[in-house]
C-alpha positions in Angstrom: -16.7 7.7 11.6 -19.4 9.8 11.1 -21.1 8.6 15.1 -20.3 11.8 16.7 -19.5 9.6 19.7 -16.6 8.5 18.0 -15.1 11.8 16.5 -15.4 13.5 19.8 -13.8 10.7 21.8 -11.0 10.8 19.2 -10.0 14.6 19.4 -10.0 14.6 22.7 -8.0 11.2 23.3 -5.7 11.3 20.1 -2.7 12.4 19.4 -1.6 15.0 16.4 -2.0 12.0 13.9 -5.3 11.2 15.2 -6.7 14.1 16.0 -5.7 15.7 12.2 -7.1 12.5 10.4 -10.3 12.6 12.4 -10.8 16.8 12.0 -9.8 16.0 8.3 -12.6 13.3 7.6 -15.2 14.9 9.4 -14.4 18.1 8.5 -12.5 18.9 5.2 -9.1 20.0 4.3 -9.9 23.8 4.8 -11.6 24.6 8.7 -9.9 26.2 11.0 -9.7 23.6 13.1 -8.4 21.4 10.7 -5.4 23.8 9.5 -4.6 24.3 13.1 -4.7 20.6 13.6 -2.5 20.2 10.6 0.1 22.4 12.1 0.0 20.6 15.2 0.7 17.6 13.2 3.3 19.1 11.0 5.8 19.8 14.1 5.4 16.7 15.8 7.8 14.3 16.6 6.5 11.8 14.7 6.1 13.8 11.4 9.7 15.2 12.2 11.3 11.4 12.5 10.0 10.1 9.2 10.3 13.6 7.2 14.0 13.4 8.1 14.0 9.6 6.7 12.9 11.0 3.0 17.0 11.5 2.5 16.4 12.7 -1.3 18.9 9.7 -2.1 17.6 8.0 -5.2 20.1 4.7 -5.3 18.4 1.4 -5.4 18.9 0.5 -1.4 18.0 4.5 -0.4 14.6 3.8 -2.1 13.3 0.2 -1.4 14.4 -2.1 1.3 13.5 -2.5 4.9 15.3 0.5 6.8 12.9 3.9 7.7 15.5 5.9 5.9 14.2 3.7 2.5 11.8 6.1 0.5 9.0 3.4 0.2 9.0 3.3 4.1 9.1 6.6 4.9 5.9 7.4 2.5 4.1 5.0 3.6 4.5 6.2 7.1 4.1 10.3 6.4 0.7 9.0 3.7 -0.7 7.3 6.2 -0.3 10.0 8.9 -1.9 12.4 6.6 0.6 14.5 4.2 -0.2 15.0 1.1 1.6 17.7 -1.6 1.8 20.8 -0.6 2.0 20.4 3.2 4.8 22.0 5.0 8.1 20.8 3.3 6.7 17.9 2.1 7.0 18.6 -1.4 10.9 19.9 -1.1 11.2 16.5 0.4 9.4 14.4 -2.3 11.3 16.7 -5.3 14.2 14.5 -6.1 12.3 11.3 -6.5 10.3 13.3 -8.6 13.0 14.6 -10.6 14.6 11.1 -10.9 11.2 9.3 -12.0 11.0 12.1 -14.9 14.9 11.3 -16.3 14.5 7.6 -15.4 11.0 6.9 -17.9 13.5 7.8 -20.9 15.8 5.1 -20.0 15.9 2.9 -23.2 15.5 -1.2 -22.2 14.8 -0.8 -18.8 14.9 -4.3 -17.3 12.6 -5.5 -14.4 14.5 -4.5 -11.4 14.4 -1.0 -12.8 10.7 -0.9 -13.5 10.3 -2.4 -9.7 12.5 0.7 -8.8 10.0 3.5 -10.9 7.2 2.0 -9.6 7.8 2.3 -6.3 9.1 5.4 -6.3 5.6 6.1 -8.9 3.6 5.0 -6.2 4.5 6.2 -3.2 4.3 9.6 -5.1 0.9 8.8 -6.3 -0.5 7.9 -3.1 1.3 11.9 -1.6 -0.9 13.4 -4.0 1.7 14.1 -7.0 -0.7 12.1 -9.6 -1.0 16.1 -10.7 2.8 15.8 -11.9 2.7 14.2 -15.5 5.8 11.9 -14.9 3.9 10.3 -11.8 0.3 10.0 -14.1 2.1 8.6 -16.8 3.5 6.1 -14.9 1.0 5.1 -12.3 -1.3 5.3 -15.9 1.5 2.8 -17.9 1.8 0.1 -15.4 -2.1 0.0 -15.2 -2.4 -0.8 -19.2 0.3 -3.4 -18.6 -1.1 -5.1 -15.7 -5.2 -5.1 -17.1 -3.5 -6.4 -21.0 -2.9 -9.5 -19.2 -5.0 -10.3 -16.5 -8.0 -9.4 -18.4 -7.6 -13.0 -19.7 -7.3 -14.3 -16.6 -4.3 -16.3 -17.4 -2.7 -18.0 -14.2 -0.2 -19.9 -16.1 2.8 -17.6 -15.3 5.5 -20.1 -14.8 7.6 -22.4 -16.9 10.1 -25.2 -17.0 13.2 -24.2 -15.4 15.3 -27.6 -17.2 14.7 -25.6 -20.3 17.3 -22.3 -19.4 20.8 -22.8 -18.7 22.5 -21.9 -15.4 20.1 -21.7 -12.6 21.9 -21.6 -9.7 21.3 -24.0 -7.2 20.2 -21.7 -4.3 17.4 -21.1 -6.5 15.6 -24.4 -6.8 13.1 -23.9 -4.4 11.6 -21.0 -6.1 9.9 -21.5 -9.4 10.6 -19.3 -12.8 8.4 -16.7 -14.3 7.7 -16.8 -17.6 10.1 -14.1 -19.1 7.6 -12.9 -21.7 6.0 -11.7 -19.0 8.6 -9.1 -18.4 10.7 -8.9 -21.9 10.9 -4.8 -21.8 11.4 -5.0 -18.3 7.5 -4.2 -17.7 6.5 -6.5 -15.4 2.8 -7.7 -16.1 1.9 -8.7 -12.8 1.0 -6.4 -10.0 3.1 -6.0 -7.0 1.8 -4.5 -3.7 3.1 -1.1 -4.7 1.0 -0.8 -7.9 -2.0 -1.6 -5.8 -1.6 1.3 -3.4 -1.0 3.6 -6.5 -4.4 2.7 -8.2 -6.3 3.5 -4.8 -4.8 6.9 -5.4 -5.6 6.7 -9.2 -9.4 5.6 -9.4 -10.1 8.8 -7.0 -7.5 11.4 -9.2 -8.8 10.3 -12.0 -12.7 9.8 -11.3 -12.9 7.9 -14.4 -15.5 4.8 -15.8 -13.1 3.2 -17.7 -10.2 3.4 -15.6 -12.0 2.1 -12.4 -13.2 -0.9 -14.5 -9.5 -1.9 -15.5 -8.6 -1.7 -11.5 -11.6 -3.7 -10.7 -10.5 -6.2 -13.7 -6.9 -6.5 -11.4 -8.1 -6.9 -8.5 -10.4 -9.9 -9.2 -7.7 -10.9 -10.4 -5.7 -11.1 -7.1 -8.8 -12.2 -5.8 -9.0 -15.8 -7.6 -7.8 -18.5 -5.7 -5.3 -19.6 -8.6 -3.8 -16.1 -8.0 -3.4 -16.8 -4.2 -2.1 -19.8 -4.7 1.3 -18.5 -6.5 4.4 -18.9 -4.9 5.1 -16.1 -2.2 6.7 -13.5 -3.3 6.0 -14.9 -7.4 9.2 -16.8 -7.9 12.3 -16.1 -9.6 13.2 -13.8 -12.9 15.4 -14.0 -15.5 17.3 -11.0 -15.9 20.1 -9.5 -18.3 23.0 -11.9 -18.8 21.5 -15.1 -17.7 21.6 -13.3 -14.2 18.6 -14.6 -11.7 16.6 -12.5 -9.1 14.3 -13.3 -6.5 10.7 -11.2 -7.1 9.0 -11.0 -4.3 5.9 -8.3 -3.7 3.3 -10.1 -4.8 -0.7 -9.2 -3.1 -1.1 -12.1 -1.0 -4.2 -11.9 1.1 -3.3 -13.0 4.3 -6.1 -14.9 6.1 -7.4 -15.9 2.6 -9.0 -18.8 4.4 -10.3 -17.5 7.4 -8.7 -15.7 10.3 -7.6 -18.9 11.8 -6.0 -20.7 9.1 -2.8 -18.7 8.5 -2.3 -17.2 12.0 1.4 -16.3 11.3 0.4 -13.9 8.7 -2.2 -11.9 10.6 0.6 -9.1 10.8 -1.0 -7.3 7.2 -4.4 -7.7 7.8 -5.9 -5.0 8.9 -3.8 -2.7 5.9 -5.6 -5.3 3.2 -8.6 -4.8 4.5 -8.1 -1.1 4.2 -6.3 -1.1 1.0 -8.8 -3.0 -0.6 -11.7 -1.1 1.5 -11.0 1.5 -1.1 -12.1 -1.2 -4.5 -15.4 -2.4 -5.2 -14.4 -5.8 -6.3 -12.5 -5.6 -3.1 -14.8 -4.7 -1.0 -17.9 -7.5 -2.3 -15.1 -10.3 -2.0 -15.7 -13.2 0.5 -12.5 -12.6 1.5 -13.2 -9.0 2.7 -16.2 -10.0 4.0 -15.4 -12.7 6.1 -12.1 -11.4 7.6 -13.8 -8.1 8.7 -16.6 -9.8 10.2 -14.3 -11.8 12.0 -12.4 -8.5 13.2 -15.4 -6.8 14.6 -15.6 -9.5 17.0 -12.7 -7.2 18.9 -15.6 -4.5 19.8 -15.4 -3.7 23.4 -17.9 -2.8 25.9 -17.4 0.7 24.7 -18.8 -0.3 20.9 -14.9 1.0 20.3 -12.4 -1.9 19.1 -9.1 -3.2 20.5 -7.4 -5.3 18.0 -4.1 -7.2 19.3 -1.0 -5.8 19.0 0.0 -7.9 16.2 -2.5 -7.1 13.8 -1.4 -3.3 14.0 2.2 -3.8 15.2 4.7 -0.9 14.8 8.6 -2.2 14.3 12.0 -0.2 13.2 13.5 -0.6 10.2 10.7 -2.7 8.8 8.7 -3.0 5.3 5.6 -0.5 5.0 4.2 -2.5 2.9 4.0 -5.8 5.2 1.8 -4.1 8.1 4.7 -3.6 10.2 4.4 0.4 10.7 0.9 0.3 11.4 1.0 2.4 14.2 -0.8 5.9 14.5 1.9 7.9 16.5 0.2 7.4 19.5 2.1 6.5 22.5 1.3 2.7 23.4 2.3 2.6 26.4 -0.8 4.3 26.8 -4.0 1.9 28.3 -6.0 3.7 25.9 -3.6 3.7 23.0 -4.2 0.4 21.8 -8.1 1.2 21.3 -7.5 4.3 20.1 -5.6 2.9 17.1 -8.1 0.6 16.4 -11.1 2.3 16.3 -9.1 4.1 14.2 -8.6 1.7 11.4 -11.5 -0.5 12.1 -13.7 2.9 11.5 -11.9 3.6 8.2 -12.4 0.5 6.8 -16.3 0.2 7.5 -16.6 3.8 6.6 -15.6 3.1 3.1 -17.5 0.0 2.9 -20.6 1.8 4.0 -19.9 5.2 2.0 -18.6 4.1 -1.3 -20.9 1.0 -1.7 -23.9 3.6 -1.4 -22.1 5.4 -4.2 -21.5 2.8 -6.6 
């Protein structure tokens, strides 16, 4: 994104979201230009909608599940458009999670559903720039030691004989049972999706050797085939009182195969790639390699990109964290909207591959 060609076409065919993001990469957090751009940005529509969607409401349904009033949702959305602590009343907004992550890391014998609860809330904080806030750190900082302790090893054997626990419902015979000493304080020692956004926001906070070595360690990890190869969504748990849950969250890498092998699950794609644009391991994977190259085949005439619709698609009360608010706040029934957004991401993700490799 650093083709002047591209910047300039941006700002001037953007909207707010655009237009800040672009002033902000070329530019830094502190020009003119990109404070005014900021402000623009800060009262627009968009920003308005999904600020008024972080409700403060810390129950289990206000802060995962699919509706844009669900904390995780709403984050993801205002992250990816840009706001970060400290920006308008971002941070009045973010204050309660905040508050409750800090009471809720002195709960004694947190089970597994509660974890999943702290770390979402831990991560969506972490990627809004509150990895400053101790609580937040600690946390982000916790579930990393967890998650490298065991796949260090790289142990794939994660499941276990259902015939030998009592009362397994019925409805849950299709799924298969984690091992539950994988989770006996509640810690879960697999990654879900979450924790992966988190340590993006982590390795750069914390600019540290050893820490992006134990990120790198997970996310070869989710790399292996024997990893992709899990049940969607990881299988069941065993929780307090013989009662059962569904997990689900798990890193899947949609397209691990190739881009036309898995069409139905083309919707994440592009927010993969970028996600794990941001790791080394990530970045040198065949995966990554592959399915990008395979992307850049939607370069127009223009040496811009138009990706479909449903590798960027933009839905209501739908997961963040399954590629289904990709959108950039610009209008689509726009011609130009469409290319706009995908220059957009398509630029971000060869900009880090470009940038950080020569950093390494």
């Amino acid at each position: 994104m650093k083709d002047p060609r591209y910047h300039d076409w941006l700002l001037e065919n953007g909207g707010p979201v655009i237009r800040y993001l672009t002033a902000l990469e070329q530019e830094g957090f502190k020009t003119a230009n990109t404070l005014r751009l900021q402000h623009d940005l800060l009262k627009s529509e968009q920003v308005k909608y999904w600020m008024k969607n972080i409700t403060g409401r810390t129950g289990f349904n206000d802060i995962h599940g699919s509706r844009d009033a669900c904390f995780e949702n709403a984050m993801g959305k205002l992250t990816l458009y840009g706001l970060r602590k400290g920006m308008g009343d971002f941070d009045s907004r973010c204050a309660p999670y905040l508050a409750w992550l800090q009471r809720s890391m002195n709960k004694n014998k947190p089970n597994i559903i509660f974890v999943f609860h702290q770390t979402v809330v831990a991560a969506w904080l972490a990627v809004g720039g509150f990895l400053s806030e101790q609580p937040v750190l600690d946390f982000v900082l916790r579930r990393l030691g967890a998650i490298y302790d065991f796949v260090k090893d790289k142990d794939f054997s994660i499941y276990v004989d259902k015939s030998r626990f009592k009362r397994v419902p019925a409805v849950f015979d299709r799924y298969p049972l984690i091992n539950p000493d994988l989770y006996t304080d509640g810690n879960f020692l697999l990654p879900w999706i979450h924790d992966i956004f988190a340590f993006g926001a982590l390795q750069v906070y914390m600019n540290d050797d050893e820490v992006s070595e134990r990120i790198d360690y997970v996310i070869s990890y989710l790399l292996d085939r024997r990893y992709q190869q899990f049940h969607e969504g990881y299988g069941i748990v065993l929780n307090e009182n013989c009662h059962y849950n569904v997990m689900g969250w798990d890193v899947w890498l949609p397209c691990y195969d190739g881009l036309h092998k898995n069409p139905f699950n083309k919707g994440c794609l592009v927010q993969r790639l970028e996600l794990m644009s941001h790791f080394k391991t990530g970045r040198s994977s065949k995966w990554f390699v592959e399915n990008l190259k395979m992307l850049e085949d939607f370069e127009n005439h223009s040496c811009r990109y138009v990706i479909p619709k449903n590798y960027i698609s933009e839905k209501k009360n739908s997961y963040f964290v399954t590629g289904a608010h990709m959108g950039l706040g610009e209008n689509r029934r726009r011609r130009v909207a469409l290319e706009i957004e995908s220059s957009f991401w398509m630029l971000g993700i060869m900009k880090n591959k470009v940038e950080k490799d020569m950093t390494k």
